[in-house]
Steps between C-alpha positions, in 0.01 A plus 500: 500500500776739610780388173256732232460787703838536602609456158243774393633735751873401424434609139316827591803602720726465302308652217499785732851495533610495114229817496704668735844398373350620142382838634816569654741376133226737328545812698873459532521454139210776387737706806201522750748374711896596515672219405829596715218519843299221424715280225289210306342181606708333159830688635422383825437154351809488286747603828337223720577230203836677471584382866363125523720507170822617665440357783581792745195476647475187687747578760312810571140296500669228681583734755177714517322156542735355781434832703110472478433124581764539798313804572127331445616144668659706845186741516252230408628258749539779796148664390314192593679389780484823666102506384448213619700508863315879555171383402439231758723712727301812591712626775765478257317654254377772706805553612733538122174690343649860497849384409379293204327789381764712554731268314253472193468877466903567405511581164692237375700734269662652831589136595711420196829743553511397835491115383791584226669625839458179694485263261712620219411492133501183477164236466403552886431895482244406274342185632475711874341791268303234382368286801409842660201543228422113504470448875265736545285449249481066565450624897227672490300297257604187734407654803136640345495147388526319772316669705183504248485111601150437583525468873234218512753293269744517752314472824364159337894364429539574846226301642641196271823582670692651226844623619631864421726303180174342381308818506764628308533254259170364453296849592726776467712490235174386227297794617807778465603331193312762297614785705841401444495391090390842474767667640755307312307667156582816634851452684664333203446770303631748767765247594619596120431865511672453829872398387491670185443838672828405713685440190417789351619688811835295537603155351760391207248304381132406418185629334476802675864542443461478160194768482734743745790488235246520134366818706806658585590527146108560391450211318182449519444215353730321698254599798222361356680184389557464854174578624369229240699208656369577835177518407481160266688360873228656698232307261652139510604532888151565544310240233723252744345584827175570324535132365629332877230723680229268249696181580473592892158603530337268279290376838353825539177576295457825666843585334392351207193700449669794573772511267248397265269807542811718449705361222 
């Protein structure tokens, strides 16, 4: 039931997108656009086959991509333990509340010099840079999560004498699975945006170092080249937990249904 639509909206999008990529070759060309401010999706095109072709990019990608799954794997991991631990802890909770959101309110910009300064400008300035947006965003979504669980639910597992690890496992963990794939759609993306933002401010290699170097000679094309990469990343990273959030909550119809309404 779900293979025809999604083909049918697979086609309109990206009939969307060749509208827009045709819009902006056309007014470049009929010089709606400069060409040195906004270059050409066919330039743009050409320079991006022009690196898989020499090769110079994969050390750069290879490096970009290293940064953001250490980044997503640390934050991920320490977002739901720590949502997990403060949400059946409320003492603890109560008690970390104004730091957390304290913490989460540093612009993450401000962070990234002073993680070049600890960390050098090496991999692990921007994996810190990165776990800082990733933790909080898997934290909070764990913690809402888990404490959505219908109370009844759990009152029940009790009186069949689940233990705390059972509740977890067997209670827990299903009901805050939602909560949680839904913050890793959102914190891969920033884990990305993340490391890419600390190569741009320091690094000797990487996406972002690649996009600070086309800019500082105004090649513009070279920006958007590297832009392009990250974004065609962004897309399959995310397809893959789209595809193992389907593979993990197959059991729930409520899920189901939902993600059906919407896609």
């Amino acid at each position: 039931m779900r293979a025809p639509r999604d083909r049918s909206m697979l086609a309109w999008q990206l009939a969307l997108g060749a509208a827009m990529l045709a819009a902006w070759e056309g007014g470049v060309r009929a010089g709606v656009f400069d060409k040195f401010f906004f270059s050409r999706p066919s330039d743009i095109a050409s320079r991006v086959a022009q690196l898989f072709a020499a090769g110079t990019i994969w050390v750069h990608l290879a490096t970009t991509l290293i940064e953001a799954i250490l980044s997503f794997l640390i934050g991920v991991t320490l977002g739901v333990a720590a949502g997990f631990l403060l949400a059946r802890r409320r003492f603890l909770a109560d008690l970390f509340d104004p730091y957390l959101r304290v913490a989460n309110s540093l612009p993450r910009v401000v962070l990234a010099p002073i993680f070049l300064l600890w960390f050098g400008l090496g991999i692990w300035s921007k994996v810190a840079l990165g776990v800082t947006v990733v933790f909080f965003i898997v934290f909070f979504n764990t913690f809402q999560g888990v404490r959505e669980v219908d109370p009844v639910i759990l009152n029940n597992a009790r009186m069949l004498g689940a233990s705390e690890k059972q509740l977890i496992r067997h209670v827990l963990i299903p009901s805050a699975l939602t909560w949680i794939f839904s913050s890793l759609h959102i914190s891969i993306g920033f884990a990305i945006i993340a490391v890419v933002v600390g190569e741009y401010l320091g690094a000797a290699k990487g996406i972002g170092y690649m996009i600070s170097q086309a800019e500082g000679v105004f090649d513009t094309t070279g920006v958007f080249a590297g832009m392009t990469i990250l974004a065609v990343v962004v897309l399959a990273v995310g397809s893959l937990v789209g595809n193992l959030e389907r593979r993990l909550l197959r059991w729930k119809p409520a899920h189901s249904n939902t993600r059906e309404g919407v896609s």
